[in-house]
KEMIDREN-673643 format. One record per residue (C-alpha): chain; x, y, z. Coordinates in steps of 0.2 Angstrom, whole numbers. Last residue first. Layout:
residues N
<pt kette="A" c1="X" c2="Y" c3="Z"/>
...
***
This chain:
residues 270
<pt kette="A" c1="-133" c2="234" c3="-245"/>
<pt kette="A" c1="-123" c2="226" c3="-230"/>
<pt kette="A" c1="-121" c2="236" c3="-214"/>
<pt kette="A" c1="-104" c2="240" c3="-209"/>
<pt kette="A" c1="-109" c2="255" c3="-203"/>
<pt kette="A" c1="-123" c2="252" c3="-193"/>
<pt kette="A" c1="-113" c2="233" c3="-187"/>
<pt kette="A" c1="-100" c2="245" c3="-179"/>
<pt kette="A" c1="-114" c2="256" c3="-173"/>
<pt kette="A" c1="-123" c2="242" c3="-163"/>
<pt kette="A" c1="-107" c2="236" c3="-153"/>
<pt kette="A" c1="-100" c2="253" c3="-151"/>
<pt kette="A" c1="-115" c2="256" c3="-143"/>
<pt kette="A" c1="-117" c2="242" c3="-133"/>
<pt kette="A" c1="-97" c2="244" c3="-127"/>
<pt kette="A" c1="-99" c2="262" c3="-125"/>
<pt kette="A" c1="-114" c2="264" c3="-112"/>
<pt kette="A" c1="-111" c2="256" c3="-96"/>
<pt kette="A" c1="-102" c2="272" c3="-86"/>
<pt kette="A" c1="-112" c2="285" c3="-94"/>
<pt kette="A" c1="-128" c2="275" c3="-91"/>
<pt kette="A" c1="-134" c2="263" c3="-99"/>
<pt kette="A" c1="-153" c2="257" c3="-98"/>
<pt kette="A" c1="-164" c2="268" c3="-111"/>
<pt kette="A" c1="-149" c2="267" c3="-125"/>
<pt kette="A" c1="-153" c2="284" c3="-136"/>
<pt kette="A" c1="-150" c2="284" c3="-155"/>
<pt kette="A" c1="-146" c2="296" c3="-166"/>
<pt kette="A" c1="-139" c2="288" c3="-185"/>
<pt kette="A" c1="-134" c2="299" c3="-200"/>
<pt kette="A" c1="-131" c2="295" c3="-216"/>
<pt kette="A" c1="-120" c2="303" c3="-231"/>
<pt kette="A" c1="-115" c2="299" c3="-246"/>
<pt kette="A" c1="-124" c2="313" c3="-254"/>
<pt kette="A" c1="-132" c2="326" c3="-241"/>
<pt kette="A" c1="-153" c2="322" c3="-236"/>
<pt kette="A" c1="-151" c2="334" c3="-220"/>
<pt kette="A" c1="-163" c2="335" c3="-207"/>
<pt kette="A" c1="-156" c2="322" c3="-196"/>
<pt kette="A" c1="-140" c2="331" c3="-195"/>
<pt kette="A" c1="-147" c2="347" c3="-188"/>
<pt kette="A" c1="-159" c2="339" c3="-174"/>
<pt kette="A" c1="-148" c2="325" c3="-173"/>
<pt kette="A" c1="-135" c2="341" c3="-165"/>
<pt kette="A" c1="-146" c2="345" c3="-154"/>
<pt kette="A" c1="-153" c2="328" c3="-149"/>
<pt kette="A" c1="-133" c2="327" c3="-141"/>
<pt kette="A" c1="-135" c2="341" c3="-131"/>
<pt kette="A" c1="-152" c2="338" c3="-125"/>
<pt kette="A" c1="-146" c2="321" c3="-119"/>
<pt kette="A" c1="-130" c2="326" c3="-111"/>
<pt kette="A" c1="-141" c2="341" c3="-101"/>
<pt kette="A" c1="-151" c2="327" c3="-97"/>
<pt kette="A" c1="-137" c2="318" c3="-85"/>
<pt kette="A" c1="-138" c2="299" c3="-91"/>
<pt kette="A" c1="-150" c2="286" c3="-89"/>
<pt kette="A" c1="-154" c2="286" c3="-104"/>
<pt kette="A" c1="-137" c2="283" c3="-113"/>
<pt kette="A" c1="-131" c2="295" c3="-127"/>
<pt kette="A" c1="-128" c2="289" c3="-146"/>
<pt kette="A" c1="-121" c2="296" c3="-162"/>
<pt kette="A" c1="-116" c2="287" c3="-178"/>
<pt kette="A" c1="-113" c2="298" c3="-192"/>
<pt kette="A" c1="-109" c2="289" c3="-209"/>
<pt kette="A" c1="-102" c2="293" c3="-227"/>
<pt kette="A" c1="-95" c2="313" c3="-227"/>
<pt kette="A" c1="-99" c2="325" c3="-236"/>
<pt kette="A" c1="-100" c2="340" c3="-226"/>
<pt kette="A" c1="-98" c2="357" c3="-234"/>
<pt kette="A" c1="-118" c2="360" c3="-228"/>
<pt kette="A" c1="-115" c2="356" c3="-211"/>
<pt kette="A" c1="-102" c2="370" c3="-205"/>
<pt kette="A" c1="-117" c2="383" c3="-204"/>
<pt kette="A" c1="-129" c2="369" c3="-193"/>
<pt kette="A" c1="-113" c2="363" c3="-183"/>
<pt kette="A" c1="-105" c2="380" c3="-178"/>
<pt kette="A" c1="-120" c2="382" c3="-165"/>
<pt kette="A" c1="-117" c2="367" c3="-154"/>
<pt kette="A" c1="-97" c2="370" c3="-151"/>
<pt kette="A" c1="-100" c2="383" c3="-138"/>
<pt kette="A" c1="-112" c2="370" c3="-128"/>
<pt kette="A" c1="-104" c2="383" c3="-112"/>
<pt kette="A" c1="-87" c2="379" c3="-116"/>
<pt kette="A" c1="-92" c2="359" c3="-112"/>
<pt kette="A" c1="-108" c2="354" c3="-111"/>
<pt kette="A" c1="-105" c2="347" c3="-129"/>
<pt kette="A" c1="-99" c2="329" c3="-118"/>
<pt kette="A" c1="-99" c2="318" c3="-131"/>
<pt kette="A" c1="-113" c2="302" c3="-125"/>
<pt kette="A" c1="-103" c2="291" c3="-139"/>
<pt kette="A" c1="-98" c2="298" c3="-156"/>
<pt kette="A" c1="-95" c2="284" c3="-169"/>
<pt kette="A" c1="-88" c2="294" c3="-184"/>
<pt kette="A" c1="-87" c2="287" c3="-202"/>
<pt kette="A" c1="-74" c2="295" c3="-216"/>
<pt kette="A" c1="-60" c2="303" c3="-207"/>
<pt kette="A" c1="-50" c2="318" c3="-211"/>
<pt kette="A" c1="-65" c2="325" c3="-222"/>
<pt kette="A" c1="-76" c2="334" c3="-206"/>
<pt kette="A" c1="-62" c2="345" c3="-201"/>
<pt kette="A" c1="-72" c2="357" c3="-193"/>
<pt kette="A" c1="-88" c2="349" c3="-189"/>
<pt kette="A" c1="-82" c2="330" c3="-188"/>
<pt kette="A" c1="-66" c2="335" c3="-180"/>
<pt kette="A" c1="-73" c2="344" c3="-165"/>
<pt kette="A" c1="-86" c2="330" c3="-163"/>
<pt kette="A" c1="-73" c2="318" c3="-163"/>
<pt kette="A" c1="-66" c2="329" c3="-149"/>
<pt kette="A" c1="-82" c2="330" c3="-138"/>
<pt kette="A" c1="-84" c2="311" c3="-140"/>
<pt kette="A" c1="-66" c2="307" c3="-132"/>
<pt kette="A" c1="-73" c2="320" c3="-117"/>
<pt kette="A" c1="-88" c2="306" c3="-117"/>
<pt kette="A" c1="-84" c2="292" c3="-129"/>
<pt kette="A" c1="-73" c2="292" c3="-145"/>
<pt kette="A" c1="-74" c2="282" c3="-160"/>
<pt kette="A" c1="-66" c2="288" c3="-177"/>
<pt kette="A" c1="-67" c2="278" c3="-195"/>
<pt kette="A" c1="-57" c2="276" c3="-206"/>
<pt kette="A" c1="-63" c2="267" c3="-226"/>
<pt kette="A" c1="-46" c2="275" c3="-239"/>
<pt kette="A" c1="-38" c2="258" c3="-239"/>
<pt kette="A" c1="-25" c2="251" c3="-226"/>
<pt kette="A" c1="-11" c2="240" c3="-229"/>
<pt kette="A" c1="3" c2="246" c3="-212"/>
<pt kette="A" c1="16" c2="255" c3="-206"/>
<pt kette="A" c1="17" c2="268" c3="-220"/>
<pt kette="A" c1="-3" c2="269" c3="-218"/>
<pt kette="A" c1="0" c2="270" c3="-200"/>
<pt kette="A" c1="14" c2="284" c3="-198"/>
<pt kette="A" c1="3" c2="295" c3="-212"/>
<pt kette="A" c1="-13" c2="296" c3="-198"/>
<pt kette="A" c1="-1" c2="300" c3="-184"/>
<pt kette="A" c1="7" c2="314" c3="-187"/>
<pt kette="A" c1="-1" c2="326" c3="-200"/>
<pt kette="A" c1="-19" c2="322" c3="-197"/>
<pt kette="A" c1="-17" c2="316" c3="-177"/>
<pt kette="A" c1="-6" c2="328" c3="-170"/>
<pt kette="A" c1="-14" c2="340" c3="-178"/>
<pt kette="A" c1="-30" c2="334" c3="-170"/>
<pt kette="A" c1="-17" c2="335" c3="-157"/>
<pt kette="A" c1="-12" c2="351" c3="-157"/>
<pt kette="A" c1="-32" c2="361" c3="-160"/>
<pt kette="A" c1="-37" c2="348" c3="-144"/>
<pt kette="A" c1="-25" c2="356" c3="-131"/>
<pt kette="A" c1="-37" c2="368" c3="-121"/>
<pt kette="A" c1="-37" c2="361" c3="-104"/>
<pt kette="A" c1="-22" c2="356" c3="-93"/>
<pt kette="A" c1="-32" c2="365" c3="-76"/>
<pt kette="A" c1="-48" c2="354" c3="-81"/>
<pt kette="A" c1="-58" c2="358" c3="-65"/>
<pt kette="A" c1="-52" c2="375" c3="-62"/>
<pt kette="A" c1="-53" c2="380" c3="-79"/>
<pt kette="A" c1="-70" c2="373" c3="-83"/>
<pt kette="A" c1="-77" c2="383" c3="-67"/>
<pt kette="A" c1="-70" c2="398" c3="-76"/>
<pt kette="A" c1="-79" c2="398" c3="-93"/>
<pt kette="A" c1="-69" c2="404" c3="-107"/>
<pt kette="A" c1="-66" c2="387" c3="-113"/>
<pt kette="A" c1="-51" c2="382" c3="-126"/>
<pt kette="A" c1="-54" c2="366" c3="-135"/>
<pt kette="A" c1="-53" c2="348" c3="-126"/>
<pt kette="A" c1="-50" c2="332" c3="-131"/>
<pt kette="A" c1="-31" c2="332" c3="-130"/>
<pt kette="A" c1="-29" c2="343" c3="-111"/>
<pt kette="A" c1="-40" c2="333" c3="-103"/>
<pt kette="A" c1="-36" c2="317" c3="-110"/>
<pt kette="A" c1="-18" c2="319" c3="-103"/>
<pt kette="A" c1="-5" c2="305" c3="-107"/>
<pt kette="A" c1="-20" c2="294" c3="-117"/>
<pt kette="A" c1="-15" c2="280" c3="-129"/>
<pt kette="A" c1="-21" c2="281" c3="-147"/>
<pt kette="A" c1="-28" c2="264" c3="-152"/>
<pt kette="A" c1="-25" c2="260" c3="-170"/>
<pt kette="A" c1="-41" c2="246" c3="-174"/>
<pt kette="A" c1="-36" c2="237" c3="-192"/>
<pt kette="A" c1="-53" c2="231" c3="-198"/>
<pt kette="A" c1="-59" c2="212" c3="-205"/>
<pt kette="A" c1="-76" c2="218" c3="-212"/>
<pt kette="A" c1="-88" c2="218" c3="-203"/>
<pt kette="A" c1="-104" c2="206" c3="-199"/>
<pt kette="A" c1="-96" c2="194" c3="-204"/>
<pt kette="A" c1="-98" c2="182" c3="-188"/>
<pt kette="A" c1="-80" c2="182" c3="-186"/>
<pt kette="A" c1="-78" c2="200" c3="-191"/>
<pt kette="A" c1="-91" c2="204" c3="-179"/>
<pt kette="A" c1="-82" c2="196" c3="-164"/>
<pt kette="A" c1="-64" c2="201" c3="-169"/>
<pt kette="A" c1="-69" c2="220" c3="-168"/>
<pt kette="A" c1="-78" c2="218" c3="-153"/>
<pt kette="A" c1="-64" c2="212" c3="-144"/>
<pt kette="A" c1="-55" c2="226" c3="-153"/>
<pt kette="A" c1="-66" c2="237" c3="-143"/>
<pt kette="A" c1="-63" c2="229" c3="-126"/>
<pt kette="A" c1="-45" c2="228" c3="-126"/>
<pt kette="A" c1="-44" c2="246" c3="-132"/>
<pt kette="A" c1="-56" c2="257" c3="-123"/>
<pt kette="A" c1="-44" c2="259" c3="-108"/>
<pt kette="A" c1="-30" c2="247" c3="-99"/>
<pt kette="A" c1="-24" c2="244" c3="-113"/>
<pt kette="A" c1="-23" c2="263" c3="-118"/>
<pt kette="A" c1="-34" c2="267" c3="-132"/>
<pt kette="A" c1="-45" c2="283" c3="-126"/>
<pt kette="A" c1="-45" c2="288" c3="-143"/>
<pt kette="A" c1="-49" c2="273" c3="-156"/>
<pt kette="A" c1="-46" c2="276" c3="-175"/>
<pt kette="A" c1="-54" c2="261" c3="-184"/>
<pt kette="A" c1="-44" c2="258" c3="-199"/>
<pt kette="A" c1="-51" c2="248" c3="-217"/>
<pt kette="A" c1="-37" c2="235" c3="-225"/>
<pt kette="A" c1="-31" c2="233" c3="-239"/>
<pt kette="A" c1="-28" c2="215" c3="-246"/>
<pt kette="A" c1="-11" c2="208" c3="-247"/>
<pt kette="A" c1="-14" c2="190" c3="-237"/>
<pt kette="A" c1="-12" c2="177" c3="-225"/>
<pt kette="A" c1="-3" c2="190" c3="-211"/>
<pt kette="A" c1="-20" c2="203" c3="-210"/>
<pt kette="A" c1="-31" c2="186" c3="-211"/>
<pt kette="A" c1="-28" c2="185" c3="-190"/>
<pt kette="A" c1="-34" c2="203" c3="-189"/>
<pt kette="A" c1="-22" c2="216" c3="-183"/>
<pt kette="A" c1="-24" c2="229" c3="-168"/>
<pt kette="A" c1="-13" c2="243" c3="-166"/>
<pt kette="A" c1="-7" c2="251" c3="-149"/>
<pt kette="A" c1="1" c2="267" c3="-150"/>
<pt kette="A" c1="10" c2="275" c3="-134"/>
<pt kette="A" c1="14" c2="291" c3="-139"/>
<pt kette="A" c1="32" c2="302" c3="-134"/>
<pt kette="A" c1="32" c2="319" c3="-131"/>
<pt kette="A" c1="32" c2="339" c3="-139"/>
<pt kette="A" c1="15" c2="337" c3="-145"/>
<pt kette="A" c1="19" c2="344" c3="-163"/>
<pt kette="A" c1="35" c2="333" c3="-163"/>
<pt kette="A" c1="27" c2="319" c3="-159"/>
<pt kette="A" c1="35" c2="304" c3="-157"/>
<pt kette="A" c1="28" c2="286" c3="-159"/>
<pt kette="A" c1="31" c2="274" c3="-147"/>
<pt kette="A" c1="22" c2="257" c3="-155"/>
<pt kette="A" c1="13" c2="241" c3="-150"/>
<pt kette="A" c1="9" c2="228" c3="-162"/>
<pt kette="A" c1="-5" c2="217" c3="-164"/>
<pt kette="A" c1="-17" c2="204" c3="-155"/>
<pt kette="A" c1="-2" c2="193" c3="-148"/>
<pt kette="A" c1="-3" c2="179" c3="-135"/>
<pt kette="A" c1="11" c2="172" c3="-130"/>
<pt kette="A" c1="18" c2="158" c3="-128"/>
<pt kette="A" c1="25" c2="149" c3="-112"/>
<pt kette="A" c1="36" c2="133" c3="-115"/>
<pt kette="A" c1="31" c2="115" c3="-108"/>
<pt kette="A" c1="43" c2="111" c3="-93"/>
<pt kette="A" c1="30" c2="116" c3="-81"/>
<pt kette="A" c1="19" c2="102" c3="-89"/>
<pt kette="A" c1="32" c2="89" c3="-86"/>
<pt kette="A" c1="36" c2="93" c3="-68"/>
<pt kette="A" c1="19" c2="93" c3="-66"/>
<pt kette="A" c1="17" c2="77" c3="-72"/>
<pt kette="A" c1="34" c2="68" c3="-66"/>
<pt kette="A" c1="28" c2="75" c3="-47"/>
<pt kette="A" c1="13" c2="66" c3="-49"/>
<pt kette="A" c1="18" c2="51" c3="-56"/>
<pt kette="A" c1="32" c2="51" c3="-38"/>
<pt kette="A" c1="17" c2="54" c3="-28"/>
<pt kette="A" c1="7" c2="40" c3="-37"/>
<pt kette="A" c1="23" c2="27" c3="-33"/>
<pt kette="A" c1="23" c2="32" c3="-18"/>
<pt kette="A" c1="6" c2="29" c3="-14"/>
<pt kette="A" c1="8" c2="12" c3="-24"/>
<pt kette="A" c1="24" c2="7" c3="-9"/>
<pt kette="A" c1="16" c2="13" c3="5"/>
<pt kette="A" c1="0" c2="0" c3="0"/>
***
């Protein structure tokens, strides 16, 4: 009897020594990069995401444009996404460049004259340098990196969704789709709300997606029904435009479902 429980023991240790002996891989999704910007003054974390057909063949690939792509941020969780619709074609396979953050503050936000907005965001103000950042910068690094086509599209939530909106009304043709999630257009006392409906009529861009959660703060709401209120009355060529509110998420709950439902939107066969 001593002599079979030693025997197990002595299996026992073989095993696990044998599958501790096995060598560790690792699991890749992409590429990260430390690009440096001489408009910004500093180094930035870029993390890219490939599709597992991107190594099996030649083809041009469509960009998704993720701010608030850190690792620990929007990315994971997005290119998640990504992978899940392309699996079950409901996209198509899509390079996904996350931008990492240093001070979101200070990148997604324009000037504010209002003093309460100074005290709370001290680093504000930046978001004129790193859309530059983005359009001279960043934009031409990927496309020498990388296959992409002409087919990018922007996604940014909250403070992130202020600065897409700041690209989509004054520099509507650097990208061709935008997913704007609850973007906070309080900001500067709603100062970027009225340039929309003069701007609007030079826009040709392909697709708008916009959504705002119900259960958020109403001035979000009202702000973001604004600007459907202008979009959704226009009938430009090439160009769509999708509002929609998500009764249960809140700010916190809200970007995944919506990314979710505007990324099969877009990508939406004819």
């Amino acid at each position: 009897m001593k002599k079979h429980i030693f025997s197990l023991l002595v299996a026992t240790c073989l095993l696990s020594i044998n599958v501790d002996a096995q060598p560790t891989k690792t699991l890749e999704i992409g590429h990260v990069h430390t690009l440096h910007s001489t408009i910004l003054h500093e180094d930035r974390i870029i993390n890219v995401y490939l599709p597992k057909s991107y190594k099996e063949d030649t083809a041009l690939y469509p960009i998704l444009y993720l701010l608030d792509g850190s690792a620990n941020e929007d990315f994971i969780h997005v290119t998640g996404l990504v992978q899940f619709l392309t699996m079950i074609e409901a996209m198509p396979p899509t390079i996904v460049v996350g931008i990492a953050n240093i001070d979101r503050k200070r990148d997604f936000t324009f000037p504010t004259t209002v003093s309460k907005d100074k005290l709370d965001f001290p680093t504000s103000g930046g978001s004129a340098s790193f859309i530059r950042f983005i359009q001279a910068e960043l934009i031409p690094f990927i496309d020498n990196q990388y296959r992409t086509n002409a087919n990018t599209t922007l996604l940014g939530q909250s403070l992130g969704g202020l600065l897409a909106t700041e690209i989509l009304l004054q520099h509507d043709q650097l990208f061709n789709n935008y997913i704007i999630v609850s973007p906070s257009l309080w900001w500067d006392k709603q100062s970027l709300l009225p340039v929309s409906g003069k701007h609007l009529k030079y826009n040709m861009l392909h697709k708008v997606y916009m959504a705002v959660g119900g259960k958020e703060d109403l001035i979000m709401r009202q702000d973001a029904k604004k600007i459907k209120e202008i979009y959704g009355k226009e009938t430009l060529m090439n160009f769509a435009f999708r509002y929609e509110i998500l009764p249960e998420e809140s700010h916190l709950t809200i970007l995944h479902n919506a990314a979710y439902k505007a990324l099969v939107w877009l990508n939406a066969k004819k």
